[in-house]
C-alpha positions as CSV (number, residue, x, y, z in Angstrom):
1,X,53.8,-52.5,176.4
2,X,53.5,-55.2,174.1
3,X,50.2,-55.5,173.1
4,X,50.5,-51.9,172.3
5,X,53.7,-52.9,170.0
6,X,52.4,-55.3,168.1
7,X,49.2,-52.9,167.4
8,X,51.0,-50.8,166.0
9,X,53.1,-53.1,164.1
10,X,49.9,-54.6,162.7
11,X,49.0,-51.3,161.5
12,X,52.4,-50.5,160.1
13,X,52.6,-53.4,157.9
14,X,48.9,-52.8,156.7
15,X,49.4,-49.7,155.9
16,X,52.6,-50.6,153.8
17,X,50.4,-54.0,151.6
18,X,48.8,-53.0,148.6
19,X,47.4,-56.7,147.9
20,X,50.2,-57.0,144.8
21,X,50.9,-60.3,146.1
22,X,49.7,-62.7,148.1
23,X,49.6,-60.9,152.1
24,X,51.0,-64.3,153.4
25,X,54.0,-63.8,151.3
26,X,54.6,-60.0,152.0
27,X,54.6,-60.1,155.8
28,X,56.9,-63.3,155.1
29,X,59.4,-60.6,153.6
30,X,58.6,-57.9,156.3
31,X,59.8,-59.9,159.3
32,X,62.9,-61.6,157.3
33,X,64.2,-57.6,156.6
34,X,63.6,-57.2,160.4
35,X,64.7,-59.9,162.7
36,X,63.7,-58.4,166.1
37,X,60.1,-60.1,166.1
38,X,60.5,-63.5,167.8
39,X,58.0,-66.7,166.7
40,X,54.8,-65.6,169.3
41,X,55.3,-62.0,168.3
42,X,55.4,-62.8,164.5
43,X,52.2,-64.7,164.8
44,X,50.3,-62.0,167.0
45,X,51.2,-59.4,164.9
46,X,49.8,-61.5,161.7
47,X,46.4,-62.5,163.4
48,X,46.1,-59.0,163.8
49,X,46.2,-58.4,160.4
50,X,44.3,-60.8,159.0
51,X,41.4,-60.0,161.6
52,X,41.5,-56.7,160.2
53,X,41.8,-57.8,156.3
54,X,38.1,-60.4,157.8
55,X,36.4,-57.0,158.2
56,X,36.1,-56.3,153.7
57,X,34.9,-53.0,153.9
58,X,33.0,-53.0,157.4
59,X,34.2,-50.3,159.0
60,X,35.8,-48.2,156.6
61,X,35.3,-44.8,158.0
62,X,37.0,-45.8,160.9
63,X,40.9,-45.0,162.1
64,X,43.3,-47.9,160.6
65,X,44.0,-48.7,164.8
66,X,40.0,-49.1,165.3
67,X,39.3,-51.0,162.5
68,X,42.0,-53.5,164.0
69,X,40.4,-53.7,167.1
70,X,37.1,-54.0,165.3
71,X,38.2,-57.1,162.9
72,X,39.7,-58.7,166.4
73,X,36.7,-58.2,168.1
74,X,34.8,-60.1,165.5
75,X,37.2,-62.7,164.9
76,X,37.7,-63.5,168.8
77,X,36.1,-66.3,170.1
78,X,37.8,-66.0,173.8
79,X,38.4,-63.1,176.1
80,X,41.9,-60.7,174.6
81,X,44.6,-58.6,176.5
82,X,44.7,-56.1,173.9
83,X,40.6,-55.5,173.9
84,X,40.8,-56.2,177.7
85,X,42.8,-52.9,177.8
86,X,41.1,-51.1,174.8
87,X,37.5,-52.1,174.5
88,X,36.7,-53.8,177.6
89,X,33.1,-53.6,176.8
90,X,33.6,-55.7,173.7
91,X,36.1,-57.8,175.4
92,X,33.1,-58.7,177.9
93,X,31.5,-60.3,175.3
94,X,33.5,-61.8,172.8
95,X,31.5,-65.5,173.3
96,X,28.5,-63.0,171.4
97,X,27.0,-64.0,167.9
98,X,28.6,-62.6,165.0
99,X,25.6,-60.3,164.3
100,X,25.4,-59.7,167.8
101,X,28.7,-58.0,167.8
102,X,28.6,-56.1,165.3
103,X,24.5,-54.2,166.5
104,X,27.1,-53.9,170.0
105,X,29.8,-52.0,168.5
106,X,27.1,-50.3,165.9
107,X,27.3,-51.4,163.0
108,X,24.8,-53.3,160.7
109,X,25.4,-56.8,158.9
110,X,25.4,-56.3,155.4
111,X,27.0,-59.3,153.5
112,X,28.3,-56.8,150.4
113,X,30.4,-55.0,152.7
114,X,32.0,-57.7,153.4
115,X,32.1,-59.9,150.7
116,X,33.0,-58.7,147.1
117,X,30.6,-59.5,144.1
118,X,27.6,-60.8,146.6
119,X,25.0,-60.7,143.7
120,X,27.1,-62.5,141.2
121,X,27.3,-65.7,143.9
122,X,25.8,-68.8,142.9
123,X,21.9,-69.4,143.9
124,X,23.4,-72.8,145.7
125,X,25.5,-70.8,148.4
126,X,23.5,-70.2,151.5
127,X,24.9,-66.7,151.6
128,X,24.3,-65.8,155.3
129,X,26.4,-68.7,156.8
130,X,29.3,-68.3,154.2
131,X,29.4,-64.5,154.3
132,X,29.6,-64.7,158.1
133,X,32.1,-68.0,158.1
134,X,34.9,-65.5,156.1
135,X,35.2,-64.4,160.5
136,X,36.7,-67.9,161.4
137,X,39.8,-69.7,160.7
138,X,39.4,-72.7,158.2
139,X,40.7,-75.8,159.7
140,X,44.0,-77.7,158.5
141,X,43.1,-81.2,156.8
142,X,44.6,-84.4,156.4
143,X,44.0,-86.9,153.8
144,X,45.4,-90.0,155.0
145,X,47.0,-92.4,152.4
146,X,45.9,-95.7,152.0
147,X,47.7,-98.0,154.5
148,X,49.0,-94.9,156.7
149,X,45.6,-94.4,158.3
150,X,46.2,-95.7,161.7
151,X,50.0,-94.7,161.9
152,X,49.2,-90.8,161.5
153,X,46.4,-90.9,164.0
154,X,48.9,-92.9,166.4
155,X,51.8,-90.4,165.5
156,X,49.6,-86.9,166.3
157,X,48.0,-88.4,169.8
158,X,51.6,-89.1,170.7
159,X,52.9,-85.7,169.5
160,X,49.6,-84.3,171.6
161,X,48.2,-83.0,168.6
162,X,44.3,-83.0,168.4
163,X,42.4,-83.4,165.5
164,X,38.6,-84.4,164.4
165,X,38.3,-87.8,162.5
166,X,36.0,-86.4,159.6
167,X,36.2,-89.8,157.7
168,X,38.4,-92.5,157.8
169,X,41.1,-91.1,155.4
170,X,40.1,-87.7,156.8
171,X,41.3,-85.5,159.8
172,X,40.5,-82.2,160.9
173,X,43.0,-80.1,163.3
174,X,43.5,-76.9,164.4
175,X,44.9,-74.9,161.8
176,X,48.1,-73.8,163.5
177,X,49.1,-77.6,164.1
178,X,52.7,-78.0,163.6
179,X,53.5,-81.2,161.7
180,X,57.1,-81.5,161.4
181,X,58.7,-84.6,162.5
182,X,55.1,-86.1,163.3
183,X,53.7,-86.8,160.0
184,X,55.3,-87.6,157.0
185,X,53.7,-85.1,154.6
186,X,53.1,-86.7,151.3
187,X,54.2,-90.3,152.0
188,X,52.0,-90.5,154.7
189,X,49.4,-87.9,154.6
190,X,48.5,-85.0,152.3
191,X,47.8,-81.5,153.5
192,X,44.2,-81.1,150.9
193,X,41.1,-79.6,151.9
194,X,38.3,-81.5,153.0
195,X,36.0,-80.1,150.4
196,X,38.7,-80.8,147.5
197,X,39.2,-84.4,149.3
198,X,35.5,-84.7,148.5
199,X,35.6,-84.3,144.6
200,X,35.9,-87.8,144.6
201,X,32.7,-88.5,145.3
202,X,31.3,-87.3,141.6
203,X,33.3,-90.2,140.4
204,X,32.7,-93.0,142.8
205,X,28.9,-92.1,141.4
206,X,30.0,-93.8,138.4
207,X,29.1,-97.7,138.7
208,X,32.6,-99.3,137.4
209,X,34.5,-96.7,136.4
210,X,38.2,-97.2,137.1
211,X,40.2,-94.8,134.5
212,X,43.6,-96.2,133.0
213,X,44.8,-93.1,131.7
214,X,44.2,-89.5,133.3
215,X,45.1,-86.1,132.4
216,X,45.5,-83.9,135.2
217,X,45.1,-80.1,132.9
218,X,46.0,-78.1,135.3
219,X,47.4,-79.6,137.9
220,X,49.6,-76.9,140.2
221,X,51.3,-78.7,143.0
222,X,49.6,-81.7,142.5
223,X,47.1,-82.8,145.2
224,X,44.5,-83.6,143.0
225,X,46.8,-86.5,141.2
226,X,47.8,-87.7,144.3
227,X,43.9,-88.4,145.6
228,X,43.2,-90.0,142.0
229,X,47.0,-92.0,141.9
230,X,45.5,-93.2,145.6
231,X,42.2,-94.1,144.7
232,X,43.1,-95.7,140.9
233,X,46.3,-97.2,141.8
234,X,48.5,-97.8,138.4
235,X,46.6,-95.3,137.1
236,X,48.8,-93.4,134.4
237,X,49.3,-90.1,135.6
238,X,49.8,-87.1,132.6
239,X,50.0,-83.7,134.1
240,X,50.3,-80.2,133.2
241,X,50.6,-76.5,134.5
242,X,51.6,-73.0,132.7
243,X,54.0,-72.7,135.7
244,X,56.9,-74.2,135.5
245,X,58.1,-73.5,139.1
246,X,54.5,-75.0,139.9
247,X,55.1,-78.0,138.1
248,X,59.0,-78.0,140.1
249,X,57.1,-78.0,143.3
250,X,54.9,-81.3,141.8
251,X,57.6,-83.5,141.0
252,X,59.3,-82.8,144.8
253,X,55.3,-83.8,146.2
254,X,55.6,-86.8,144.1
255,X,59.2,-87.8,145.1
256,X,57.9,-87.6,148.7
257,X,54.8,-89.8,147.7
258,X,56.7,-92.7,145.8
259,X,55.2,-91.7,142.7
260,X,57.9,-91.8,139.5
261,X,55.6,-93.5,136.8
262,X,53.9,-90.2,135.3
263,X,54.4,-88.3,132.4
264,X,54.4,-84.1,133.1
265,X,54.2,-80.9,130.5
266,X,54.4,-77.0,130.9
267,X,51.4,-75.5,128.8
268,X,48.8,-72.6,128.3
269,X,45.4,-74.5,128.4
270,X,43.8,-71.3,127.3
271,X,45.3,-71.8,124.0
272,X,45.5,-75.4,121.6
273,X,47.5,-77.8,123.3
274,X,48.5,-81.7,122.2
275,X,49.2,-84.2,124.6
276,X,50.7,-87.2,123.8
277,X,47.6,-89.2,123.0
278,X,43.9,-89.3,124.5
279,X,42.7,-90.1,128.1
280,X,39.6,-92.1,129.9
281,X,39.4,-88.6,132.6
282,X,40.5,-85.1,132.4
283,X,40.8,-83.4,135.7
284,X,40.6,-79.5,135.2
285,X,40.8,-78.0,138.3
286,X,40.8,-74.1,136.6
287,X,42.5,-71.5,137.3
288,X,39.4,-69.0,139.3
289,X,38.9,-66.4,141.4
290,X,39.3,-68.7,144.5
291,X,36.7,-67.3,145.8
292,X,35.9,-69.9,148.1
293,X,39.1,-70.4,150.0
294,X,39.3,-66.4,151.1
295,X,39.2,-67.8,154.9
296,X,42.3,-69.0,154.2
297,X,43.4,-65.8,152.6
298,X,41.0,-62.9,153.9
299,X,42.9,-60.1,151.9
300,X,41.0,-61.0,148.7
301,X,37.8,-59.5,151.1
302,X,39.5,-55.9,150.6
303,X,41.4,-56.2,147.1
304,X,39.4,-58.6,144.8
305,X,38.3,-56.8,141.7
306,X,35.3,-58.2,140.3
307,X,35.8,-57.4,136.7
308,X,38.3,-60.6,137.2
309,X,35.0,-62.7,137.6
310,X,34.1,-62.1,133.7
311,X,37.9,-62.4,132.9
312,X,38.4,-66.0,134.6
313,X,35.6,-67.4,133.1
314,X,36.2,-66.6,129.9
315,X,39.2,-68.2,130.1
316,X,37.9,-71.1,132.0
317,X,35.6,-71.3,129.0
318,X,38.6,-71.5,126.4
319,X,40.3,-74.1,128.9
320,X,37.3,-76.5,128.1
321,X,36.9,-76.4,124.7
322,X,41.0,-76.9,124.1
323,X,40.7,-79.7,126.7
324,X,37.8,-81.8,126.2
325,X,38.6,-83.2,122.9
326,X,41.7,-85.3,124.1
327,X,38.8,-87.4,125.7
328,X,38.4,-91.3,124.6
329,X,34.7,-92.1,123.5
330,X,33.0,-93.1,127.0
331,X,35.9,-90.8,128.9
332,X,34.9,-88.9,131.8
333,X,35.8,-84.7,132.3
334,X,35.8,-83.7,135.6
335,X,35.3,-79.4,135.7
336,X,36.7,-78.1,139.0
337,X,36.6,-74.5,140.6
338,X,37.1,-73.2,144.6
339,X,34.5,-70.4,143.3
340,X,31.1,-69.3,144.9
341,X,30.5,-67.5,141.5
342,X,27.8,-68.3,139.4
343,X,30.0,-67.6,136.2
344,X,33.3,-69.7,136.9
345,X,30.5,-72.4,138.2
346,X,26.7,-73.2,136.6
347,X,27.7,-70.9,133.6
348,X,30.6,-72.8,132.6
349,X,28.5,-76.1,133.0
350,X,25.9,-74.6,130.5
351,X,28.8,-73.1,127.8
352,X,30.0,-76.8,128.1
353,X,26.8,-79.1,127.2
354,X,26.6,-76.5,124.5
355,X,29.6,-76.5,123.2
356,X,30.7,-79.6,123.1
357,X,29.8,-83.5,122.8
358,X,30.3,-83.6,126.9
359,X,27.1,-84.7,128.4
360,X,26.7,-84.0,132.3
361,X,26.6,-86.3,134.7
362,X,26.1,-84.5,138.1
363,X,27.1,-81.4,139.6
364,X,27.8,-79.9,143.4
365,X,28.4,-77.2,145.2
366,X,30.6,-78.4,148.3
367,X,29.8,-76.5,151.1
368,X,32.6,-75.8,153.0
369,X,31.3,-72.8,155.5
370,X,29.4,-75.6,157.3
371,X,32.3,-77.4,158.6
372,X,35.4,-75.0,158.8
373,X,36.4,-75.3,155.1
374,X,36.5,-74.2,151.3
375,X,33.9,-74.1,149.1
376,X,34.3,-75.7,145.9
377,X,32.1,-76.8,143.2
378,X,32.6,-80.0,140.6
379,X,31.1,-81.3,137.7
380,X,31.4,-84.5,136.0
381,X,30.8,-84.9,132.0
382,X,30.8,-88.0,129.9
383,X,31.8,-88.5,126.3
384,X,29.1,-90.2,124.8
385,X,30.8,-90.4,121.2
C-alpha cells in the first residue's frame, strides 16, 4: 500500500541525513539517484519528513516510524490516510490545539524540547507562539515591483492561484504555489519574505533620507538590493559576498530585474576590507544562525548546535567594526539578522554604540510567528561624525 511505502521511505531517508547539508538539498539527491518516485510521491514522502524533523527532540524515546506519525499528527491541520489507518484516534482530531495534541498522545509541551538554545532567545520573542509556530508551514511571499502590482495579481487569479494581499506591494500564498509561467520572478515580482520586505520600514523612519550610494556587505543572492534599487531608484548599488557562486546567482537575479548599473566584489567581511570609496547606507544582512527562518527549514530543530550562537556573533561583531567605517559623515548602517538570539541581536547593538561612532536610531524585532513568516530583527545607526 502506498501510504505504507512512503512511511517507510520517509524513515529510510531520515535514517540516512546526518544534517551535513541543508535536508532540502539531500533528499534533492536521494530521489535524482532513484527515479521510481513520481512528483505526488516525492512531495508526500518529504512532508513526511519534515513533520518528523518539526518534532526537535519531542518524542525521542520513541521508534523512528512513531515519531513520524507523531510529527504528522502535530503538523496536520485536516483529517490523513496514513493516521486514518494508524492512529485513528489522533486522526479524529487533528482540527485539536497544538497543546491539545500533544496531552492526547501523552506528552507535555516543553518549548526546549523543541526548540534549541530557548534561554539564549531574545526577551522580545513571545516564546510560546514562536515555539509552537515551528508546527506550520511559513507562507510563500511576493514583493511586487513598482508598476507590476496589478499585473501579478491579474496573472495568479487567472492561473487560479490564491493568495492574501498583505500590503499593496505584498502577497501572501500558499507555500506550495507553483509560479512558473504566471509570474515573472524578478522582473515582476520577488520571492522575499514578508518580515525581510518589512526592513524597510526602519528607513522610511528617517524624514528625507534618500541614499545615493549604498553598500550591500553581504549581500547573498541579492533580495535585499533589489527592495532598496526599488525603493531608491538610481540608487548606486555596491555589493559584496564571500561566495562567489552566491554572488553568480546575484548577477543572474539582476539580469532578470533590469538592473546592470551596480558595482559587485567577492570578500571576507570578518576581516579588513576596502571598497572603492565611502557610502550614505550599509546594508549588513550577517551571516547568523537563521534561527528565525527554521519553519522554512525544520532540520535545524534536531541538528543546530548552540556553541554556533557565540561563534556567529563573534563574527558578526568583527563584520561591524570592518564595515562601519566606509560610512560618509550623516551615513546610515542598517544591522540585519533572521535570529531570535539575544547575542546575534540586542548584544551586537550594544558592542556597536560601544564600539564605534554609530549612534542608534531604532531597533525591531519583526515578528514573523504571527502571520505565517520569519522572524528577523533590524537596527538602524547613524554616523554622526
Amino acid at each position: 500500500m502506498k501510504h505504507y511505502s512512503h512511511l517507510n521511505t520517509a524513515a529510510l531517508i531520515l535514517t540516512q541525513y546526518k544534517g551535513a547539508q541543508p535536508f532540502g538539498l539531500f533528499i534533492k539527491d536521494f530521489f535524482k539517484a532513484d527515479k521510481k518516485y513520481g512528483s505526488k510521491d516525492r512531495k508526500r514522502i518529504s512532508s513526511l519528513c519534515y513533520s518528523y524533523f518539526r518534532l526537535g527532540k519531542i518524542g525521542e524515546e520513541l521508534q523512528l516510524q512513531e515519531r513520524i506519525l507523531l510529527g504528522l499528527f502535530l503538523s496536520a491541520g485536516e483529517p490523513d490516510r496514513l493516521l486514518g489507518l494508524e492512529k485513528p484516534e489522533w486522526n479524529a482530531n487533528v482540527s485539536l490545539s497544538i497543546g491539545e495534541k500533544l496531552a492526547l498522545t501523552g506528552h507535555v509541551f516543553e518549548p526546549g524540547q523543541l526548540f534549541p538554545g530557548i534561554t539564549e532567545v531574545s526577551p522580545l520573542v513571545d516564546r510560546h507562539p514562536f515555539v509552537l509556530s515551528h508546527f506550520i508551514q511559513p507562507d510563500l511571499f511576493l514583493r511586487l515591483r513598482p508598476g507590476r502590482e496589478e499585473r501579478v495579481k491579474a496573472g495568479l487569479a487567472d492561473a487560479g492561484i490564491s493568495f492574501e494581499v498583505i500590503s499593496n506591494d505584498c502577497l501572501a500564498l500558499p507555500n506550495a504555489s507553483k509560479l512558473d509561467d504566471v509570474v515573472s520572478i524578478n522582473h515582476d515580482a520577488v520571492i522575499q519574505d514578508n518580515s525581510s520586505q518589512r526592513v524597510i520600514e526602519l528607513l522610511d523612519s528617517v524624514p528625507g533620507f534618500v541614499p545615493k550610494s549604498v553598500w550591500d556587505c553581504c549581500a547573498a543572492s541579492g533580495g535585499k538590493s533589489l527592495l532598496i534599487y526599488d525603493r531608491y531608484p538610481g540608487v548606486q548599488l555596491t555589493v559584496s559576498d564571500v561566495r562567489e557562486n552566491i554572488l553568480a546567482n546575484l548577477n543572474k537575479r539582476f539580469r532578470e530585474a533590469g538592473i546592470t548599473q551596480y558595482k559587485g566584489f567577492v570578500a571576507d567581511l570578518s576581516k579588513p576590507v576596502k571598497p572603492n570609496g565611502s557610502f550614505d547606507l550599509l546594508v549588513t544582512d550577517v551571516p547568523c544562525t537563521g534561527s528565525g527562518t527554521w519553519g522554512r527549514t525544520p532540520e535545524q530543530l534536531v541538528f543546530f548546535s548552540e556553541g554556533k550562537i557565540e561563534e556567529y556573533a563573534s563574527r558578526q561583531r568583527q563584520i561591524i567594526l570592518n564595515t562601519w567605517k566606509h560610512l560618509k559623515p550623516g551615513g546610515y548602517f542598517l544591522y540585519i539578522t533572521c535570529s531570535v538570539y539575544k547575542k546575534e541581536n540586542e548584544d551586537a547593538v550594544a558592542f556597536a554604540t560601544q564600539n564605534t561612532a554609530l549612534k542608534l536610531v531604532r531597533s525591531s524585532l519583526f515578528q514573523g510567528y504571527e502571520r505565517r513568516a520569519d522572524t528577523l530583527f533590524a537596527a538602524l545607526f547613524h554616523y554622526e561624525k
